[in-house]
C-alpha positions, 0 to 999 in steps of 0.5 A, a space after each residue: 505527493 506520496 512518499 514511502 514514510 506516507 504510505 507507511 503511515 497510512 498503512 499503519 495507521 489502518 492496521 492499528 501499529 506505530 509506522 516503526 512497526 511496519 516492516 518492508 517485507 511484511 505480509 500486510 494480509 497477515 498483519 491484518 489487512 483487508 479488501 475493504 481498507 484495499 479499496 479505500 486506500 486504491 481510491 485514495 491513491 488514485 485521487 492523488 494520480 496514482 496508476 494503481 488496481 486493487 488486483 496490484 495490491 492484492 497479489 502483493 500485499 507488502 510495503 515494498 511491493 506496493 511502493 515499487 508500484 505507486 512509485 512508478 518502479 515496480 511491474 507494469 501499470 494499472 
C-alpha cells in the first residue's frame, strides 16, 4: 500500500535527495526529474493497483499533486 512518506522516498530517492528534501510543493521536473524515471515509477504504481498515466503526472509534476492522484483525492481517474 502506498503511502505519502513512501512516495516521497521513492521520489527522492530517484532524484538523489534526502526525503526531508523534498518538499509538497516542489517542482519535480526542476529538481531534475525525467520521462524515463516517470515511466518506471507509473508501472511501478500501477503494479501495486494504482489508477495512475504518465499523462496525470506529467501535467503536474509536484508531490502533492501526484499523491491527490494515487491516493484517490485528486481529479478524475487514469
Amino acid at each position: 500500500m502506498l503511502t505519502l512518506d513512501a512516495v516521497r522516498a521513492q521520489l527522492a530517492e530517484r532524484l538523489y535527495l534526502e526525503p526531508g528534501e523534498l518538499t509538497d510543493d516542489a517542482d519535480l521536473f526542476a529538481e531534475g526529474l525525467d520521462s524515463v524515471t516517470i515511466v518506471d515509477l507509473v508501472e511501478e504504481w500501477r503494479e501495486g493497483g494504482a489508477a495512475v498515466s504518465f499523462a496525470d503526472l506529467a501535467e503536474q509534476p509536484t508531490l502533492r499533486a501526484w499523491w491527490d492522484l494515487l491516493s484517490g483525492t485528486g481529479a478524475e481517474d487514469a
